[in-house]
N, CA, C and O of each residue as an XYZ file, in Angstrom:
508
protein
N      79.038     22.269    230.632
C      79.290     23.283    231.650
C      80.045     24.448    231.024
O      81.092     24.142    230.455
N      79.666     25.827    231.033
C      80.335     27.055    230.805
C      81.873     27.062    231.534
O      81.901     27.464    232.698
N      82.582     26.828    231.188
C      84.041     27.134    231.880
C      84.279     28.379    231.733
O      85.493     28.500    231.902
N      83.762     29.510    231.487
C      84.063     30.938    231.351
C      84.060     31.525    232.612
O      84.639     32.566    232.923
N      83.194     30.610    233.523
C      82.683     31.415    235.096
C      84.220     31.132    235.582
O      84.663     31.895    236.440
N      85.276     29.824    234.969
C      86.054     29.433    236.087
C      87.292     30.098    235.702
O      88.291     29.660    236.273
N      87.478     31.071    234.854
C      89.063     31.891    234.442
C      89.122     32.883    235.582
O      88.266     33.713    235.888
N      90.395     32.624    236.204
C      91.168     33.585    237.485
C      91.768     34.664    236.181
O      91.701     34.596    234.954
N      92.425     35.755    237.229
C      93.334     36.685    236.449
C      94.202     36.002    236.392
O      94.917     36.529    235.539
N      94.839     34.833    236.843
C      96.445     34.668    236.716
C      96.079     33.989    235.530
O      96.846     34.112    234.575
N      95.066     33.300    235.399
C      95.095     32.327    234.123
C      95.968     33.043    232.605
O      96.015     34.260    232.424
N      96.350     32.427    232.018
C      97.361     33.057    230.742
C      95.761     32.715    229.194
O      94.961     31.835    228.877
N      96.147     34.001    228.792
C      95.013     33.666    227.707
C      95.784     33.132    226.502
O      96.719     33.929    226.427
N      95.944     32.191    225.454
C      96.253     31.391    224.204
C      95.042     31.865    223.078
O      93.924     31.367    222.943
N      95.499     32.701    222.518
C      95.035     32.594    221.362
C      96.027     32.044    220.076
O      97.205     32.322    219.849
N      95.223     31.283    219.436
C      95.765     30.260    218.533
C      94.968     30.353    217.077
O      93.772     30.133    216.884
N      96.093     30.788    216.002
C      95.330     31.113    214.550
C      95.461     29.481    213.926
O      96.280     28.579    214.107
N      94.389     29.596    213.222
C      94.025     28.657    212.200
C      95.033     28.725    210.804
O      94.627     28.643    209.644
N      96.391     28.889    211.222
C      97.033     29.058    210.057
C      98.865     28.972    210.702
O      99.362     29.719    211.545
N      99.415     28.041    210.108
C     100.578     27.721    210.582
C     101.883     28.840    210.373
O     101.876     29.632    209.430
N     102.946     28.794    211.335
C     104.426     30.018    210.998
C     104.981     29.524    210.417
O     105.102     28.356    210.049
N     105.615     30.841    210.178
C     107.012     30.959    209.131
C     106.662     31.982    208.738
O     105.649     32.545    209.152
N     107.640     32.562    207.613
C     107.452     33.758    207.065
C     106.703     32.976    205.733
O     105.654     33.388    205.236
N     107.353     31.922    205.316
C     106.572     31.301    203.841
C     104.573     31.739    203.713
O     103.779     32.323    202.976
N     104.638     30.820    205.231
C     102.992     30.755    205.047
C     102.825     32.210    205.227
O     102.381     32.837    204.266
N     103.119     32.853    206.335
C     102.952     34.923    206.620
C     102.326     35.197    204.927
O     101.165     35.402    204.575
N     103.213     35.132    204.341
C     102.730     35.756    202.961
C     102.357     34.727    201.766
O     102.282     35.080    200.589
N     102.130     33.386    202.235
C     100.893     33.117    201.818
C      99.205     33.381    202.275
O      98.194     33.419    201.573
N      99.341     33.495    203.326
C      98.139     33.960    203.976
C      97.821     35.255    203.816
O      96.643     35.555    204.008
N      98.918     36.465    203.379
C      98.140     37.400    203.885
C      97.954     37.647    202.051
O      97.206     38.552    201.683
N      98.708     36.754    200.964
C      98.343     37.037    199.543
C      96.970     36.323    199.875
O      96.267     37.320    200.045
N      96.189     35.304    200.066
C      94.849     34.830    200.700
C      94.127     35.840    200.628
O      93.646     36.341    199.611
N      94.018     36.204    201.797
C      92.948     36.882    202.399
C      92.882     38.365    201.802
O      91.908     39.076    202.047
N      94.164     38.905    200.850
C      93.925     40.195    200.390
C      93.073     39.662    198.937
O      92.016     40.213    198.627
N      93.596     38.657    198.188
C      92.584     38.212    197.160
C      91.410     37.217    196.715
O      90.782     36.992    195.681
N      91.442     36.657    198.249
C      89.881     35.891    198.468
C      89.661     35.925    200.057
O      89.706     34.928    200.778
N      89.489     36.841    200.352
C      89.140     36.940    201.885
C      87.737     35.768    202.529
O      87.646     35.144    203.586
N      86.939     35.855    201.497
C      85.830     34.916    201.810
C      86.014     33.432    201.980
O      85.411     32.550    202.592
N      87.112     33.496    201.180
C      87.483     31.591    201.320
C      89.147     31.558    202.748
O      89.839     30.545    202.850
N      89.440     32.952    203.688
C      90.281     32.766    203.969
C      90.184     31.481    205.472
O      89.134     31.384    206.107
N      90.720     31.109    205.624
C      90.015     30.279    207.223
C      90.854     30.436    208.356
O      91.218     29.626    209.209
N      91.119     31.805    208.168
C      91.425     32.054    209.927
C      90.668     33.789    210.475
O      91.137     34.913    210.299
N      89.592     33.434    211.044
C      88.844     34.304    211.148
C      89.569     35.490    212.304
O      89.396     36.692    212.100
N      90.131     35.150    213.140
C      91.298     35.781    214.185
C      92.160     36.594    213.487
O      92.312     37.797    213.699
N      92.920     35.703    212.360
C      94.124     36.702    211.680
C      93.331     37.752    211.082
O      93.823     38.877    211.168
N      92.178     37.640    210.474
C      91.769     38.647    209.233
C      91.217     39.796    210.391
O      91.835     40.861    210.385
N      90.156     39.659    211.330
C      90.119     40.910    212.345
C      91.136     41.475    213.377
O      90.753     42.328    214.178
N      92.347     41.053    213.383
C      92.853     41.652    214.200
C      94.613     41.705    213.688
O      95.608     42.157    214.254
N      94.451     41.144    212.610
C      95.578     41.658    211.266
C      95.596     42.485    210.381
O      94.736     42.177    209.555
N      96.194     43.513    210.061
C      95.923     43.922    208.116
C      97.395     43.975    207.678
O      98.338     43.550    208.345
N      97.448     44.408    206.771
C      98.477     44.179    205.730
C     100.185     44.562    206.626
O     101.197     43.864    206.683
N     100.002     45.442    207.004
C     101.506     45.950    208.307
C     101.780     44.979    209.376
O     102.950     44.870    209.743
N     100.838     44.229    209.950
C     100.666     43.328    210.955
C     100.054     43.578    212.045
O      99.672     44.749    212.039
N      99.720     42.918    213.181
C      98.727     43.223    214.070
C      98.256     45.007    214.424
O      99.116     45.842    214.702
N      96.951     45.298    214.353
C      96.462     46.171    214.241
C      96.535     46.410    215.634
O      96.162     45.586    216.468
N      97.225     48.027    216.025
C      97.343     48.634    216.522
C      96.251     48.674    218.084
O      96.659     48.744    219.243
N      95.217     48.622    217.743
C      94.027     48.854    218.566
C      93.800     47.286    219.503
O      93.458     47.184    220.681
N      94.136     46.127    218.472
C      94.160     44.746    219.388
C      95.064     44.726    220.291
O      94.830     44.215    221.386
N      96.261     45.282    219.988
C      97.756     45.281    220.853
C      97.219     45.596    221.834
O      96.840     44.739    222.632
N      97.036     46.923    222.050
C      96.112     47.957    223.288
C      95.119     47.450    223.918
O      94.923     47.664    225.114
N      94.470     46.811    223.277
C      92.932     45.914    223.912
C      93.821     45.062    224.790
O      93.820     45.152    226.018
N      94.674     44.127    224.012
C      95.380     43.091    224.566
C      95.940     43.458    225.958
O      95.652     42.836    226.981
N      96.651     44.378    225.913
C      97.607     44.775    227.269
C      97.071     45.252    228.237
O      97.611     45.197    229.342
N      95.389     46.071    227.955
C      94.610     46.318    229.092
C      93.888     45.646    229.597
O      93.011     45.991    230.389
N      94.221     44.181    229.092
C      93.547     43.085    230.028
C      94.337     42.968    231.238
O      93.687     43.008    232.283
N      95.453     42.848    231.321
C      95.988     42.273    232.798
C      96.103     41.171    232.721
O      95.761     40.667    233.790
N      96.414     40.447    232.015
C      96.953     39.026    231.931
C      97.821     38.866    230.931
O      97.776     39.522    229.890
N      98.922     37.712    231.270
C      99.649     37.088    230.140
C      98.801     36.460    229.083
O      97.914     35.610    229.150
N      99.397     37.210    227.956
C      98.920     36.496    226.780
C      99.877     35.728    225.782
O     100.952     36.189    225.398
N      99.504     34.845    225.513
C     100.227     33.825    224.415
C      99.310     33.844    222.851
O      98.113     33.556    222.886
N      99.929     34.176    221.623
C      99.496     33.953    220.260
C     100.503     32.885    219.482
O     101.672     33.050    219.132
N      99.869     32.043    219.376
C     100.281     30.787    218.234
C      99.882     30.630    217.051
O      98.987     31.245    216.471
N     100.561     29.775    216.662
C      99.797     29.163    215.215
C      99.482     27.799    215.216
O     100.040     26.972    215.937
N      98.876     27.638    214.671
C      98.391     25.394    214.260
C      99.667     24.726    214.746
O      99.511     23.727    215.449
N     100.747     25.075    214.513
C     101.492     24.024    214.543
C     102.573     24.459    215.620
O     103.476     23.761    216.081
N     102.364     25.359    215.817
C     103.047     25.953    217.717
C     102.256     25.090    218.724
O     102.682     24.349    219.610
N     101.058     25.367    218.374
C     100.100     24.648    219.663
C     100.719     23.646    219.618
O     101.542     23.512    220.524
N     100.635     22.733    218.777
C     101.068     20.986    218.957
C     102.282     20.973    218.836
O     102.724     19.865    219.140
N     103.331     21.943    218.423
C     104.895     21.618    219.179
C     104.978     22.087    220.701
O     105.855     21.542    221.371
N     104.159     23.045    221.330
C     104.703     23.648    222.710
C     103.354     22.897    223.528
O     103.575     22.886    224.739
N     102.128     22.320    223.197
C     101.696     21.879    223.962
C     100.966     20.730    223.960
O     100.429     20.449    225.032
N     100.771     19.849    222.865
C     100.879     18.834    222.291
C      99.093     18.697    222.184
O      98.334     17.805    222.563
N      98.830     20.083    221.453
C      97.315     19.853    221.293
C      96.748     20.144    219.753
O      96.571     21.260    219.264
N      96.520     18.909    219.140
C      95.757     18.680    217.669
C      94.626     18.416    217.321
O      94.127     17.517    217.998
N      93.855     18.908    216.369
C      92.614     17.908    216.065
C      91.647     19.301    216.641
O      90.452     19.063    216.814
N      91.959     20.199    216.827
C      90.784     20.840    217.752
C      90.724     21.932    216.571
O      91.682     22.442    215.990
N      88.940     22.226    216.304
C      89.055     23.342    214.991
C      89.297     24.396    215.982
O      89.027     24.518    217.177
N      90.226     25.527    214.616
C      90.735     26.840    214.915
C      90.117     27.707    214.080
O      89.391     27.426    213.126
N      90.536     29.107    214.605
C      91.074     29.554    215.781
C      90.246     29.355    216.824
O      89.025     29.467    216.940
N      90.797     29.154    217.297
C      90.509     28.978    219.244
C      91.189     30.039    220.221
O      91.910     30.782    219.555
N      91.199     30.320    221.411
C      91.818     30.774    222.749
C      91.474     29.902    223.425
O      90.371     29.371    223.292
N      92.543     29.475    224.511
C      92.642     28.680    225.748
C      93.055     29.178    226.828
O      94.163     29.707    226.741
N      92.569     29.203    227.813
C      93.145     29.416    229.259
C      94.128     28.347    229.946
O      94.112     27.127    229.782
N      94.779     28.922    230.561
C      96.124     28.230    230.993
C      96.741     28.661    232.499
O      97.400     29.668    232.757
N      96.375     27.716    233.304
C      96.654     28.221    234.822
C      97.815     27.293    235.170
O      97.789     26.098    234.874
N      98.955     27.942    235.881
C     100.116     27.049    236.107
C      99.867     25.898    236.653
O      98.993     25.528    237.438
N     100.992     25.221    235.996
C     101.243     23.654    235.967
C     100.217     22.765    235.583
O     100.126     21.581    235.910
N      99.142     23.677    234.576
C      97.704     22.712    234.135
C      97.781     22.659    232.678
O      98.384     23.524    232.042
N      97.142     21.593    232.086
C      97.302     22.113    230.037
C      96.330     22.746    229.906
O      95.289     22.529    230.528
N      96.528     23.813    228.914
C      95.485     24.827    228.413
C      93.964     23.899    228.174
O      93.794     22.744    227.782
N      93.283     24.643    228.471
C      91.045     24.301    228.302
C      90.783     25.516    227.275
O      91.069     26.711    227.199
N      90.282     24.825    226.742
C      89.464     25.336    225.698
C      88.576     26.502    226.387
O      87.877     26.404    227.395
N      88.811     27.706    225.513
C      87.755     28.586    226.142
C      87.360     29.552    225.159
O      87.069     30.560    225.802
N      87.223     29.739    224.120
C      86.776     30.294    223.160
C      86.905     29.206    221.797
O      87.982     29.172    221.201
N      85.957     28.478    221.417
C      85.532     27.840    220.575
C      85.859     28.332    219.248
O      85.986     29.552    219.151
N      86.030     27.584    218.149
C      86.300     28.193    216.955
C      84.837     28.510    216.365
O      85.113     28.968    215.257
N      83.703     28.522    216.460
C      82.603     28.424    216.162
C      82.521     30.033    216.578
O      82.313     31.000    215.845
N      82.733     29.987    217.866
C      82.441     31.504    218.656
C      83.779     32.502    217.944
O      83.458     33.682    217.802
N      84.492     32.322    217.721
C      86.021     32.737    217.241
C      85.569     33.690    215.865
O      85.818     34.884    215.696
N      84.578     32.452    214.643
C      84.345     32.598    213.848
C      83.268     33.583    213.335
O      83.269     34.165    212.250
N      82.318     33.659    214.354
C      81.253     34.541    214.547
C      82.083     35.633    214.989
O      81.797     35.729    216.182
N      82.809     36.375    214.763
C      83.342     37.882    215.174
C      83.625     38.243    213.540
O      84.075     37.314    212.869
N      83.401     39.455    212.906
C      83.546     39.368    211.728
C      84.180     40.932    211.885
O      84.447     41.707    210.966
N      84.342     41.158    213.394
C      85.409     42.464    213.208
C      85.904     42.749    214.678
O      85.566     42.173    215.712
N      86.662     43.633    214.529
C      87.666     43.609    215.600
C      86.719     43.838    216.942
O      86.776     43.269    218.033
N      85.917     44.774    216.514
C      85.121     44.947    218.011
C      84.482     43.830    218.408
O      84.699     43.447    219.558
N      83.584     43.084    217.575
C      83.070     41.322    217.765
C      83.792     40.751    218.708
O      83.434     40.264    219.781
N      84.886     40.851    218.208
C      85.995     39.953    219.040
C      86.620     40.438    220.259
O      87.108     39.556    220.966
N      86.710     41.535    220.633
C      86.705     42.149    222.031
C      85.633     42.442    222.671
O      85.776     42.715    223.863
N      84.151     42.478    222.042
C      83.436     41.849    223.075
C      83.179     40.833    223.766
O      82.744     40.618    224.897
N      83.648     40.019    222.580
C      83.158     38.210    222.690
C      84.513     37.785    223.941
O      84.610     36.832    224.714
N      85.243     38.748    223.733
C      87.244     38.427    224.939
C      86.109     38.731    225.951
O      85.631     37.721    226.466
N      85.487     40.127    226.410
C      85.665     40.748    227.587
C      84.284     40.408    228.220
O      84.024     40.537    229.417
N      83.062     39.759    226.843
C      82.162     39.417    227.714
C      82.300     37.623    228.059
O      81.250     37.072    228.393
N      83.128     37.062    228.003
C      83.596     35.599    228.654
C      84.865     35.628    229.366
O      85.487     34.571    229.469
N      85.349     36.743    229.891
C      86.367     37.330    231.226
C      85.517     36.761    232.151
O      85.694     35.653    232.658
N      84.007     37.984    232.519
C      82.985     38.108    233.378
C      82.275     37.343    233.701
O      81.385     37.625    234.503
């Protein structure tokens, strides 16, 4: 079943990178992806990151949605919501007092190979 038909506005959107915090990993990842981008595996950070930090234009995309948004990493998800094992990056929807559902697949996540990809792929599974 498509669960895309069933996201309200209140729902909170989770996007979740395929790559764990700290500042350690921060600049291991972003030495990664500036000198093997092809082998990097978080397809989320590399379109809607560059070298300064989140690109300007996602922020803006982000805030003209109208919903709370949440960004994690691998190992946020499974300290704040006790969810492992699921390939990333992902986004989840999250309606109070329920655990986040899967709603953007890492498969679909992965298929965006640039920033616009990925704000179509947000705004055409809003609708």
């Amino acid at each position: 079943m498509d669960m895309t038909h069933l996201i309200a506005m209140s729902d909170k959107l989770i996007f979740v990178y395929n790559a764990d915090s700290g500042i350690f990993n921060a600049f291991k990842d972003l030495i990664h992806k500036n000198l093997s981008p092809e082998t990097y595996p978080c397809s989320l950070c590399t379109v809607t990151y560059n070298n300064l930090g989140m690109r300007r234009e996602w922020k803006q995309f982000i805030q003209q949605l109208g919903r709370s948004v949440e960004f994690l990493h691998r190992d946020e998800l499974e300290k704040k919501y006790g969810i492992k094992g699921i390939p990333l990056p992902a986004a989840f929807t999250k309606c109070m007092g329920e655990e986040p559902r899967i709603w953007l697949n890492a498969e679909k996540m992965n298929s965006c190979k640039s920033l616009g990809d990925l704000k179509q792929l947000v705004m055409s599974n809003l609708n």
